[in-house]
C-alpha positions as CSV (number, residue, x, y, z in Angstrom):
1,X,198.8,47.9,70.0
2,X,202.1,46.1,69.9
3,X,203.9,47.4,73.0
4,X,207.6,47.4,74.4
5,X,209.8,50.0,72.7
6,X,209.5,49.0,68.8
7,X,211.8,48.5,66.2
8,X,213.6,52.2,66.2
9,X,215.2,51.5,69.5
10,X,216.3,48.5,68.6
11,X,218.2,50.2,65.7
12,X,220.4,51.9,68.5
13,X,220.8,48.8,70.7
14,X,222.1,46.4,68.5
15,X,219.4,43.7,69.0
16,X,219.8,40.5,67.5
17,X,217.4,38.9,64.6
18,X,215.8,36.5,66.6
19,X,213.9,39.9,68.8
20,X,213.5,41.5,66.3
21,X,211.9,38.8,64.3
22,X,209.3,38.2,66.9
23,X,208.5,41.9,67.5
24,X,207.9,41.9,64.1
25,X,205.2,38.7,64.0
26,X,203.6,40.2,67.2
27,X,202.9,43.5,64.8
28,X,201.5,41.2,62.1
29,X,199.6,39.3,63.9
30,X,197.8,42.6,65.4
31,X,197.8,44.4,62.3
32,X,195.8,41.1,61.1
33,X,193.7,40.5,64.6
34,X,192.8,44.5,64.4
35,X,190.2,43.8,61.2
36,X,191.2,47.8,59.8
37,X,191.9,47.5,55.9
38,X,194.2,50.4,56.3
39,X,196.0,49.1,59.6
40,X,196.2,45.4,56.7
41,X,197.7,48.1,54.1
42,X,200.1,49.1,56.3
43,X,201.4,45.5,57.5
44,X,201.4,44.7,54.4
45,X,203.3,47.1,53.2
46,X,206.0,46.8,56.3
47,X,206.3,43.5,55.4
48,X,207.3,44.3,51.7
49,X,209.8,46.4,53.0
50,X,211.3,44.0,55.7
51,X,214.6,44.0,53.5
52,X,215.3,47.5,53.9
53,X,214.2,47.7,57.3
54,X,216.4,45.3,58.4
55,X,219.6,46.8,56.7
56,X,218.3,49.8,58.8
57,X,218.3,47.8,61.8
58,X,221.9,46.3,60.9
59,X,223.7,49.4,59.9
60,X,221.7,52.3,61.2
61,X,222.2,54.3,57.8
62,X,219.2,55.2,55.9
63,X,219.2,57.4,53.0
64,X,216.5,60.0,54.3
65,X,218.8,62.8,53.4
66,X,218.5,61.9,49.5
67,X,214.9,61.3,49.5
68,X,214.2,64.6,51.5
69,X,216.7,66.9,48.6
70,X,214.9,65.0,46.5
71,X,211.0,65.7,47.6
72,X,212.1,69.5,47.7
73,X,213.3,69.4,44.3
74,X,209.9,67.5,43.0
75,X,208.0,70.2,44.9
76,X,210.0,73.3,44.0
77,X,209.8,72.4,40.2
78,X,205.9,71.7,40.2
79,X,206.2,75.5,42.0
80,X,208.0,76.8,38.9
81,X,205.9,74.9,36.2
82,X,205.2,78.2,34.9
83,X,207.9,79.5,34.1
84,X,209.3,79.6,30.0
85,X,212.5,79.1,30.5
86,X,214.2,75.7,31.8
87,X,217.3,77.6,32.9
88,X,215.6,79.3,35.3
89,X,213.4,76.5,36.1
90,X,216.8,74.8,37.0
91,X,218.4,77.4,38.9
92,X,215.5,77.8,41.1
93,X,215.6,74.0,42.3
94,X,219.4,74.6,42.5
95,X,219.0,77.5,45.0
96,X,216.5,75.9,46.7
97,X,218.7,72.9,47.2
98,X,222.1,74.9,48.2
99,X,223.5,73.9,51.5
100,X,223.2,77.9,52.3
101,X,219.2,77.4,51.5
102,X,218.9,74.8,54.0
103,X,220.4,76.6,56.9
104,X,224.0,74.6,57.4
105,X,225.9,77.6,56.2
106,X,225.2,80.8,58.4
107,X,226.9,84.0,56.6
108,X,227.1,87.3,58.3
């Protein structure tokens, strides 16, 4: 396994390109020595989304807050697929979703 911190660290620290870059070919290069198909699946599919991870890297900013509001609202309406009407079905994943639902707003 690639050792040495990562790239997540490196996200903090500010590293330059050049380190990063090479951490990255000494990950594909074991992902490729390592023979797995799913450890091949996996490089392969870091390596698609080098872009992204590198704006990561750059900025720090990711956008796991959207993607996790949105997961609960995917889950919350296959919970309600039963019910008949939409408005409900709607005010459910909106209640779900509240700020209050998630815990930021604590109310005596």
């Amino acid at each position: 396994m690639v050792r040495g911190g990562g790239l997540s660290p490196l996200a903090r620290t500010g590293a330059d390109r050049e380190h990063v870059g090479h951490l990255r070919w000494k990950f594909l290069t074991w992902c490729a020595d390592a023979g797995i198909p799913e450890v091949r699946t996996l490089a392969a599919t870091i390596d698609r989304w080098r872009p992204e991870i590198a704006a990561f890297i750059d900025t720090g900013h990711s956008n796991a807050k959207s993607e996790g509001i949105n997961r609960v609202i995917k889950l919350v309406a296959r919970n309600a697929f039963g019910f008949r009407n939409a408005d409900s079905q709607r005010l459910r994943t909106r209640c779900v979703t509240t700020r209050r639902a998630r815990g930021h707003l604590r109310t005596a």
